[in-house]
Structure formats: C-alpha cells, structure tokens
C-alpha positions in Angstrom: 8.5 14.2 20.3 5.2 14.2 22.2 2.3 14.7 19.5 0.6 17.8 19.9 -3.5 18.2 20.0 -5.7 20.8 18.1 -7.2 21.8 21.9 -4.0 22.1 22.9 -2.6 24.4 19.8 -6.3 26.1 20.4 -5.6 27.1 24.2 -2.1 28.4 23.0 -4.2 30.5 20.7 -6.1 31.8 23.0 -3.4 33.0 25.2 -1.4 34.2 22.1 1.4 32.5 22.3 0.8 30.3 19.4 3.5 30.2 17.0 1.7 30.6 13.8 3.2 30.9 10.3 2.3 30.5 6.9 3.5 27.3 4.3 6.1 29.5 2.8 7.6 30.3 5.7 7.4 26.8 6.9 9.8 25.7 4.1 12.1 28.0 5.2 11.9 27.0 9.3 12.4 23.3 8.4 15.6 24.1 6.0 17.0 26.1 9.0 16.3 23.8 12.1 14.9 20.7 10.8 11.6 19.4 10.8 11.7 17.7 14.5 12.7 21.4 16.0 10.1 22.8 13.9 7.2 20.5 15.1 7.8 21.5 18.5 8.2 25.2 17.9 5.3 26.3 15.2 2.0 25.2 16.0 -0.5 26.2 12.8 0.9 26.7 9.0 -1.8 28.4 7.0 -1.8 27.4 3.6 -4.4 29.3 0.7 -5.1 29.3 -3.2 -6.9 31.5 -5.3 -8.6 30.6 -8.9 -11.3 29.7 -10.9 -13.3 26.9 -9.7 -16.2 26.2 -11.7 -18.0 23.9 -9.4 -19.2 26.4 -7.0 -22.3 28.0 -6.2 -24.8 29.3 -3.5 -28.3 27.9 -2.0 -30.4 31.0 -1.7 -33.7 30.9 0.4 -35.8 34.1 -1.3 -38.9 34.1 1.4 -42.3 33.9 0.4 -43.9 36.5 -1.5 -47.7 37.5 -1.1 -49.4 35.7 -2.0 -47.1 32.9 -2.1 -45.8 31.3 -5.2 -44.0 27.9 -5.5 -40.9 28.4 -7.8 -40.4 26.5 -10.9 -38.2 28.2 -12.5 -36.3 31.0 -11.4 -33.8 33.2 -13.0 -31.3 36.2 -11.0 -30.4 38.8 -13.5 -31.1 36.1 -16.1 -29.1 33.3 -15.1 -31.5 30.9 -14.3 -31.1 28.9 -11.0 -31.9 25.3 -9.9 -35.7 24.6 -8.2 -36.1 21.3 -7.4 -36.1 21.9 -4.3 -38.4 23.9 -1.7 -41.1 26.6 -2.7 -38.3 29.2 -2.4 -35.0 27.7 -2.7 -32.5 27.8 -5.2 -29.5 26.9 -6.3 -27.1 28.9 -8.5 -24.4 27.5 -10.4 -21.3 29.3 -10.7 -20.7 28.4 -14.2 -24.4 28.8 -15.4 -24.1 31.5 -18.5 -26.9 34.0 -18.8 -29.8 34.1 -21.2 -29.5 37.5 -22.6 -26.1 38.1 -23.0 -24.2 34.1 -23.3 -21.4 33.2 -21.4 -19.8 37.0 -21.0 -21.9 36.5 -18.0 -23.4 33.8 -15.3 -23.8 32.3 -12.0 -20.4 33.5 -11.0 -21.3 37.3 -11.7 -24.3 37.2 -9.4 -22.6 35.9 -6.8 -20.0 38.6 -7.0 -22.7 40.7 -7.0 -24.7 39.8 -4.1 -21.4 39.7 -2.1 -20.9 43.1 -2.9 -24.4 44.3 -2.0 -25.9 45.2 -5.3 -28.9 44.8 -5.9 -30.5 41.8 -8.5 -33.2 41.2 -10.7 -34.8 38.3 -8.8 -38.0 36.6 -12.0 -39.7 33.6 -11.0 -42.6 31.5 -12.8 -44.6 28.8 -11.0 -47.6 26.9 -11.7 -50.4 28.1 -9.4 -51.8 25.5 -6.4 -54.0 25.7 -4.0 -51.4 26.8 -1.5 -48.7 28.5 -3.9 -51.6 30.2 -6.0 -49.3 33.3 -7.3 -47.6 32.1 -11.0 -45.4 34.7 -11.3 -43.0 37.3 -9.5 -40.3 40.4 -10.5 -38.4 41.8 -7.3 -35.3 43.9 -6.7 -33.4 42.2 -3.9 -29.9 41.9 -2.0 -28.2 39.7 -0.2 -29.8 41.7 2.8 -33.7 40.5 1.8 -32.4 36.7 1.5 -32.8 34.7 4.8 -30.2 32.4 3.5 -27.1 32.8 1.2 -24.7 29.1 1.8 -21.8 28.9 -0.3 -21.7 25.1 -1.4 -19.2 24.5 -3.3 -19.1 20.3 -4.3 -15.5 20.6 -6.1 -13.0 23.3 -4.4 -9.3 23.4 -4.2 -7.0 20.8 -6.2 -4.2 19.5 -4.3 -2.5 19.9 -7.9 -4.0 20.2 -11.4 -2.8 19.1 -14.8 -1.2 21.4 -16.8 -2.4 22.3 -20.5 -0.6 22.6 -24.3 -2.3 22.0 -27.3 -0.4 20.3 -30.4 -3.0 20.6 -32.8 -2.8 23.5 -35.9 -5.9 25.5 -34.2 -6.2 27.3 -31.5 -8.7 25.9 -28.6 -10.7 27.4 -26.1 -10.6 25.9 -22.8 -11.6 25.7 -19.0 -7.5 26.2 -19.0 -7.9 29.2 -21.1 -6.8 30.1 -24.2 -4.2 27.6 -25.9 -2.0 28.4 -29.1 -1.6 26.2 -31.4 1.7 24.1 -32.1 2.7 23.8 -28.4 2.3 28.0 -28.9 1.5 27.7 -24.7 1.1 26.0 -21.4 -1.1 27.1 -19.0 -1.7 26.1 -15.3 -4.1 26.8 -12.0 -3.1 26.3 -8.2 -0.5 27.7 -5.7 1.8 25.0 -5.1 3.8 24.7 -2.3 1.1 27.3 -0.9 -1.9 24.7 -1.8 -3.7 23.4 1.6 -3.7 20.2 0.1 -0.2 19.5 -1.5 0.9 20.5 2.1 -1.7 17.4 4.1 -1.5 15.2 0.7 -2.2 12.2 3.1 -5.3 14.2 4.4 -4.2 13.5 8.3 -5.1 17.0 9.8 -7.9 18.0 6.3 -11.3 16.1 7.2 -15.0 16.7 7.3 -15.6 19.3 9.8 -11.9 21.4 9.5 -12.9 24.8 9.5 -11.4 27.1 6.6 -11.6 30.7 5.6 -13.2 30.6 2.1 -13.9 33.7 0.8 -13.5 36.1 4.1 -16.6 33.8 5.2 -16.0 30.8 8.1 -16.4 28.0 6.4 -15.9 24.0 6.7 -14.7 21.2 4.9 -18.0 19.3 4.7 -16.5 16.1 2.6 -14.3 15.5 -0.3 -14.7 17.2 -3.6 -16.2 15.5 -6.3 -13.8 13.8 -8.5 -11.6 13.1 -5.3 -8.1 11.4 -6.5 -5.8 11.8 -4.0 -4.3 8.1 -5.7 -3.5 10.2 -8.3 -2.4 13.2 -6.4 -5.6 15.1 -7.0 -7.5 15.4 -4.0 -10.3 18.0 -3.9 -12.6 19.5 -1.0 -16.2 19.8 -0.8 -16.7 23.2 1.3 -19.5 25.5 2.8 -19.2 28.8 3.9 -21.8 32.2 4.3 -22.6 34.2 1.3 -23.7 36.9 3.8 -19.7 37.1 5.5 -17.8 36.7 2.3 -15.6 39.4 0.9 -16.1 39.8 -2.7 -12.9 40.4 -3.4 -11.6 36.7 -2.8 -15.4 35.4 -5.4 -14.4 37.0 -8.9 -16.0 36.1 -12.4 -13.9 34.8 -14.7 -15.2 34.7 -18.2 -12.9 32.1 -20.2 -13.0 33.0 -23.9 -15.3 31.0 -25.9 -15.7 28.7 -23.1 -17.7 29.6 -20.7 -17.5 31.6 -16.8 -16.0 30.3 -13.9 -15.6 31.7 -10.5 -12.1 32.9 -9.2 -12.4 31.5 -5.0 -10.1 32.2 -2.7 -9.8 29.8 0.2 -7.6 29.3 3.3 -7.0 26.5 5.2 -4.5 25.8 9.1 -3.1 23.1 9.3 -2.2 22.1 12.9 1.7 20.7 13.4 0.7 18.0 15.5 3.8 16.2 15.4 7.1 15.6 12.8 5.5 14.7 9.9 3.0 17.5 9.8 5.9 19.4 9.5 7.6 17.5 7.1 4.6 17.9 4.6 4.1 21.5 5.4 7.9 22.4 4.2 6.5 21.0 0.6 8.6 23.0 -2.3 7.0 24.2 -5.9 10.2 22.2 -6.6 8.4 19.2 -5.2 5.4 19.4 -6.9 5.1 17.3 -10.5 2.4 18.1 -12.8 1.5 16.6 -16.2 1.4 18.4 -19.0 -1.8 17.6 -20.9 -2.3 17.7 -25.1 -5.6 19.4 -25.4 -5.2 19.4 -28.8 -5.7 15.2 -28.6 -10.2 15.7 -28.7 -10.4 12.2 -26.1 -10.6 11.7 -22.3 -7.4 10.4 -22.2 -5.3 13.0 -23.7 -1.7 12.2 -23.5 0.8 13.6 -21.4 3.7 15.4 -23.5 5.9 16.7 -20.6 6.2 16.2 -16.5 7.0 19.5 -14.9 7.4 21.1 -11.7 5.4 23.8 -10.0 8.4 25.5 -10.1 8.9 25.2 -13.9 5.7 26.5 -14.8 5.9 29.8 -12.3 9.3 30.3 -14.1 7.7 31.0 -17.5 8.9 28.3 -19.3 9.1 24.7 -19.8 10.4 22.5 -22.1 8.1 20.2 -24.8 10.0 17.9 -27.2 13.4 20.1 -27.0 11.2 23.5 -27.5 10.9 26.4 -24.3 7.4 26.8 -24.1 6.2 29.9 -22.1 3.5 29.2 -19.8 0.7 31.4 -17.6 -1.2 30.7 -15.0 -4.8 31.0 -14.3 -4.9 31.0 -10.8 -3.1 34.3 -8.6 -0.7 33.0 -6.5 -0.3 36.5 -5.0 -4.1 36.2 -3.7 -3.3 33.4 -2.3 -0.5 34.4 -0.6 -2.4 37.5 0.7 -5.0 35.2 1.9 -2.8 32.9 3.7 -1.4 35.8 5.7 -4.6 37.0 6.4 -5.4 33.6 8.2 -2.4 34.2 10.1 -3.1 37.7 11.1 -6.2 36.0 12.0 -5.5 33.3 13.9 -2.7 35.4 16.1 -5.7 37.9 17.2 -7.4 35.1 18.6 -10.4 35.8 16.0 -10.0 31.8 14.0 -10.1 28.4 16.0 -9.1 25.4 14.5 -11.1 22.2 14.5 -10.2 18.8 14.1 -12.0 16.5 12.0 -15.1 14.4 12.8 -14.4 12.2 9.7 -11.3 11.8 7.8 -11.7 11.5 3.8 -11.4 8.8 1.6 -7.8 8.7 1.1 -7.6 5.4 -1.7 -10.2 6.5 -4.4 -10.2 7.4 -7.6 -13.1 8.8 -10.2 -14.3 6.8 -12.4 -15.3 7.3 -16.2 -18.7 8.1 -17.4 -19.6 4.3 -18.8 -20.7 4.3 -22.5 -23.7 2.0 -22.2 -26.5 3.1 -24.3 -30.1 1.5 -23.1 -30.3 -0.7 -26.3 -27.3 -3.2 -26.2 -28.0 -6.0 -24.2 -26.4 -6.4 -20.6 -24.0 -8.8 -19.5 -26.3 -10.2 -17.3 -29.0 -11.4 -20.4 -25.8 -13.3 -22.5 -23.8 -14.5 -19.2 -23.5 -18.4 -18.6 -24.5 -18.8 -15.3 -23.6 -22.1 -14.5 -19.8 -21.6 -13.9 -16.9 -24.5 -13.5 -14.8 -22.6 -10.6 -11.7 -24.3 -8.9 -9.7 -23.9 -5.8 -5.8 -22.7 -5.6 -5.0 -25.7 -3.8 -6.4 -27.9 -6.3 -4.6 -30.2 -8.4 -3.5 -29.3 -12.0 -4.5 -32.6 -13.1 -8.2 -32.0 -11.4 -8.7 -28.7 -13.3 -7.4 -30.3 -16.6 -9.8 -33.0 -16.2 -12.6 -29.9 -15.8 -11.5 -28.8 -18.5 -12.2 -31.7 -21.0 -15.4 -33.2 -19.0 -17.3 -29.5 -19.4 -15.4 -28.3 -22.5 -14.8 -25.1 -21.9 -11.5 -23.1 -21.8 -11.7 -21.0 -18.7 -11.8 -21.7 -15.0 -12.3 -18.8 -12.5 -10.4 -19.5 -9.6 -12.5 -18.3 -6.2 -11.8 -19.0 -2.4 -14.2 -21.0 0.0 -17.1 -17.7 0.0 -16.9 -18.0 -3.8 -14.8 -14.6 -4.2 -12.4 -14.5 -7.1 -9.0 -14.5 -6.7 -7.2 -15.9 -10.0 -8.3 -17.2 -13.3 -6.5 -20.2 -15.7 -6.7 -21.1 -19.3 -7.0 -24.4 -20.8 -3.1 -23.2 -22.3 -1.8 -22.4 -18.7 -2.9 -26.0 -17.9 -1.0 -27.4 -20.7 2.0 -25.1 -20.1 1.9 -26.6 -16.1 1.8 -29.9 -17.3 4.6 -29.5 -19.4 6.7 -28.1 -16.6 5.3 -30.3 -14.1 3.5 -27.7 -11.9 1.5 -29.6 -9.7 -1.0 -26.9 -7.9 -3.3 -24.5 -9.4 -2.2 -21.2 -7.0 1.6 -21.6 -9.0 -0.1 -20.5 -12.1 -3.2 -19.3 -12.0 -2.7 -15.1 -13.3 -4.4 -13.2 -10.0 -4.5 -10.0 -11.4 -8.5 -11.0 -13.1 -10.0 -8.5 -15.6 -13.7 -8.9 -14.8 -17.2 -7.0 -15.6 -20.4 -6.6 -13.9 -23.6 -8.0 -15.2 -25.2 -4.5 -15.8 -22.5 -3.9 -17.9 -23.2 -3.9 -21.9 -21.6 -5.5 -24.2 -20.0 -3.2 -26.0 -17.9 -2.5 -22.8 -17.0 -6.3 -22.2 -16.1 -5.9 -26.2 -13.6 -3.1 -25.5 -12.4 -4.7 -22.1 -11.4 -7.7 -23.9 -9.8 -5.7 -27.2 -7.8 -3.5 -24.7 -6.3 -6.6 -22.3 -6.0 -8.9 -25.1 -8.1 -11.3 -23.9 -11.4 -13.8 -24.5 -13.1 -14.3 -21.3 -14.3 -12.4 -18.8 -15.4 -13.3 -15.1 -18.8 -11.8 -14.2 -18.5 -10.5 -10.6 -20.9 -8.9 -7.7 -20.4 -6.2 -5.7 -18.5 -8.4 -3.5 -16.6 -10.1 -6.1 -18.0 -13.4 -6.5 -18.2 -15.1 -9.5 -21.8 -15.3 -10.7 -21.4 -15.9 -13.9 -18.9 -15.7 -17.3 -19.1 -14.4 -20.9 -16.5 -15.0 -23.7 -15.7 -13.5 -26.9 -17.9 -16.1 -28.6 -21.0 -14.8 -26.1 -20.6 -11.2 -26.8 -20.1 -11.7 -30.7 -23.5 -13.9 -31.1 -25.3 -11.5 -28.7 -24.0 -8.4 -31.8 -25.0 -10.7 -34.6 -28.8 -11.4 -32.8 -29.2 -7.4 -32.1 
C-alpha cells in the first residue's frame, strides 16, 4: 500500500473523517482484517500509561520581588528547589522529600498542588549584591503569580520495565514498592500493550518534536529519556509540557514506604499508521510483552533475573518463581491510562489535537552505561600503559608476527587496519597453535571480538576487566579505536605494588 503522511492523516482530521482508535482496539482491528486492511483504514492509534515516574519535575520562573533578590536557595512548602540557574528560576524535583516532615512529602506534592491551584509557601535566601540587594523573601503564591510553570521531565514513559521479587528473609522497601520477603511478591509498573512505546519499539513515528498529551497539558517529545535502552527493550522519553494546562488529576504524589515520593504521570501519545508496519506494531498484545523478573533481594546492580514473564502474566495476579504462584501488583493504573488514551481520541476526533512528525528521530542502538568505580587516587591507564606498541596487519604472515614476537619479546600483538584502528588481537599461543596447524595468515586466527580500555581508565577497572574475561592483556584504545597503547596483568600488578 501507498504510505500514508502525518499532513495527510492531519487534513483528514480536520475534516473529521479520520479514523482514529485507541492501541486496544487496534489489536482487535488487525485480528479481524489484517494488518494491510488496517493500515489503510485507521489513521491515528492513541496509546497512554499512567504511574510513578520519579524523574520529573517543573522549571518555575517566580518574578522579581522588590527589591530584587537573586535566589540561592529556595524552598516551596519546604521542599527545597534547584538555583543554579537565573535570579528567579528554579527547578523542582519530583522526588525531592521535604524538610519538615521526610519523605511523606516532596517535589511531587507541590506540583500537585500548584496544578490544582492552591496556594504555596514560596522562602528564598540570597546573598545581597549590588543589583539583587534583598537577602531574603516569604510569599503566598500560585500557579497564577508564576510567569512560567514547564513540566521537564528528563526520564518519562518506559517502553517496559523490569519486574521486582525479593528472595531475601527481610522485607525491602523499594522505588517498586513494598516487597515481601521469600518471593512473598512481585510487583510491576507500565500499561503494556497500551504503552506508546511498546507499540513504536523501533521509534519510526516517536521522535523529537512528536507532540503528546502529558498530563491534560500539550506537550512534546523533546529527546530520549535518560537511561534510553531501547537495545534492551527499554526505551524512555524525555518530554515537556505546561504546568499552567495540566490537569491534576493525571500528576499524583506517590509516597513509597520507607523509600521515598514519586510522581504518578499520566501521558498520551498518537501514533500515526503510516503504512503496514505501523500497524503491525500497534496490534502489540500484553501477551507479547516479556519482562524480567528482578531479585531485589540480591544488594548489587546486577541483580539476577529469577523468572521471564509476560505483561499478561503479571496483570493476571500471578506468576510463577521456582515452581511457586507468586501473586503480583502493579504500581502503575492501567485504568488511567486507558482513560487517558480515550481521551486523546475523543480529542483528536473533535479536531482539538494535531499530530506532528518528528524533526529528529532518537537514538535507536544505545544502551546506558554504568557509573565507573574509579576513585581519583589509583593511577590511570594512561600513567602505566606502554606506548610503544608492536601492531600487525590481518594479511600478514603468521611466520612475520611469530618472528615479532621473539625479536620484541612480548606476548601480545594488536591487530589494527591501515588508519591504525583495532580490529583483532593474537597471542604468542595462537601463533604457536597456527603453526602447528599450518595457518598461514594472521586474519584466520586472530580473536576479533578485542576486550579493550581507555587510558583514563584506572586500574582497578583494567583489574576487574581482565579477572571477568579471563584474560592478561588489554589493548588501550581512543575514541576512535586506535591502538595507542597496551597494559598487561604484569603492568597493572607493579602499578598496585608502587601505590
């Protein structure tokens, strides 16, 4: 079929004859007439989720008071906001927990709040210049006295999120709630086959610049979420949207227990049917959707997963760990959400929500990385690294590299191409193992898959990189990957014994 465009699905909006349905639905359609008929025949699926998502908040613009006062610290109902920024901006965290009374409440109540048109206890301390001479300031205000009120929120809607047990003896307190001990619970967050994301998981029609509904408010995608993974299935959004528009109802405080508070966000998101394989990913099924079930009772980044489950599983009530029915909750509504994708169709319909298409499409083959453990004391890479390093060709000879070998005594040989970028490593016993079966060129044994480091790297992390691969030499590469220097197990341990 002829692919469709968002000005054309636009114009048909406009007239109100766009055929408009939400993801449910859309499963439904493409059982019934197949996905081809359906790409021709719907034109927008609107897809939502509703739940806690900590990393949210709101920049606030306060005006200047009289005289003026340049804000150093600044506090709303006594959560205290970010100021490193302008004489009168703010941010406020969602997840920030008050001074007087802990984390029963925070950023997230506040912004209820000032959604909801109450009024706020708005304290401020500054230093006293010249031009900012006031040094201090208590005020009433609302969301009415602000000039601005943007909802930035860097980490929104999961595509899918990892589902949590605990096999410890205690019970644990969580960002996924409470969890039992003994595999007492599972617990889980997101909508599914409702999630905008698990229904565009190749993030073909969700960019920078797609416009949204996040909390009643128009909002926009504005870039991808921090810890984006859509490698792992994990993708996340970045969004804005207008404090000022947003309905309270769909920005609740959640106040995990002996945790911390969260805030409960409901977003909405179209997704245009542009051709056949639009459609195909917008008929996605909970039944379709694996998620990992975590051990949180395992106290390490990489906690183990003890079961693979379906969002279908998990909305049944129970799943099954090592032969036991676990019962399972959820954190996130999917009722809200399905509200809130029917809203977005009810709004669309009316004429009253446009789509947009993207300006920028987001990274689609990322993954986060770890926090490093480098404290500032252990020497780098960089100070212990030889720097004169023997490099060979694939197309060279096995003899020539033995012959390296001996003249320069050393075990190792980096294998680069003609810019000096790495492609392959060999080991004074690959050399001896080619001889032996007569391998003449070094691209038939050289291992290609290199584990390397960088030279700001410490030591400590070459350490562990070379315990974990099982392995005594490690490549040192630039941001390019060219070999500019090496380090062996013999380097690192002389570097440990000097410090």
């Amino acid at each position: 079929m002829r692919r469709k465009s968002v000005e054309e699905i636009n114009e048909r909006i406009r007239r109100g004859e766009a055929c408009v349905v939400t993801a449910e639905e859309m499963i439904e359609i493409v059982e019934d007439v197949g996905a081809e008929r359906a790409a021709k025949e719907v034109d927008v699926v609107t897809c939502a989720t509703f739940g806690p998502m900590c990393s949210s908040g709101v920049f606030l613009n306060f005006g200047h008071s009289d005289p003026p006062i340049k804000m150093q610290r600044v506090w709303l109902n006594e959560v205290e906001a970010y100021t490193g920024l302008a004489a009168v901006d703010a941010y406020l965290g969602a997840a920030q927990p008050s001074e007087d009374r802990g984390i029963e409440y925070g950023g997230a109540h506040v912004i209820h709040e000032l959604a909801a048109g109450e009024e706020v206890v708005l304290r401020a301390e500054g230093a006293g210049t010249d031009c900012y001479p006031k040094e201090s300031v208590e005020t009433l205000i609302t969301i009415e006295d602000l000039n601005q009120a943007v909802l930035v929120n860097p980490r929104n809607c999961y595509q899918r999120y990892v589902a949590a047990t605990n096999s410890s003896e205690e019970t644990l307190y969580t960002y996924m709630g409470v969890l039992l001990p003994e595999y007492g619970n599972v617990t889980y967050c997101g909508a599914g086959q409702l999630n905008p994301l698990a229904n565009d998981p190749e993030l073909r029609t969700i960019g920078i610049g797609t416009r949204i509904w996040l909390a009643g408010s128009r909002g926009y995608v504005i870039g991808e979420g921090t810890q984006h993974d859509p490698r792992g299935g994990m993708a996340t959004l970045m969004v804005r949207g207008d404090l000022k528009e947003a309905d309270p109802e769909f920005l609740r405080p959640v106040v995990l227990k002996n945790y911390g508070v969260s805030l409960a966000v409901g977003i909405g998101v179209p997704i245009p049917v542009l051709d056949e394989k639009v459609a195909e990913s917008t008929a996605v099924r909970d039944e379709d959707i694996e998620v990992p079930v975590v051990d949180y009772g395992v106290r390490s980044r990489d906690r183990p997963v003890v079961a693979r489950v379906t969002y279908a599983e998990l909305r049944s009530g129970r799943v099954e760990i090592e032969g036991r029915r676990v019962r399972t909750g959820a954190l996130s509504s999917y009722r809200m959400a399905r509200e809130i994708a029917e809203r977005l169709r009810e709004e669309i319909e009316e004429g009253e929500f446009l789509l947009t298409e993207p300006v920028e499409r987001l990274p689609r083959d990322v993954s986060p990385r770890p926090m490093p453990s480098r404290p500032p004391h252990l020497p780098r890479i960089r100070d212990i690294m030889t720097r004169r390093v023997i490099t060979a060709h694939p197309d060279e000879s096995i003899e020539e590299v033995a012959r390296k070998l001996i003249e320069e005594e050393i075990n190792h040989v980096p294998v680069v191409d003609e810019e000096g970028r790495l492609v392959g490593i060999v080991t004074s016993w690959d050399i001896a193992a080619a001889v032996a079966e007569g391998k003449k060129r070094l691209r038939e044994i050289m291992t290609e898959d290199v584990v390397t480091i960088r030279p700001h790297e410490t030591v400590n992390e070459a350490l562990e990189r070379m315990n974990r691969h099982n392995i005594s030499c490690l490549p040192v590469v630039d941001e390019e990957n060219r070999v500019v220097g090496i380090v062996t197990r013999t380097d690192i341990t002389e570097a440990l014994r000097r410090g």
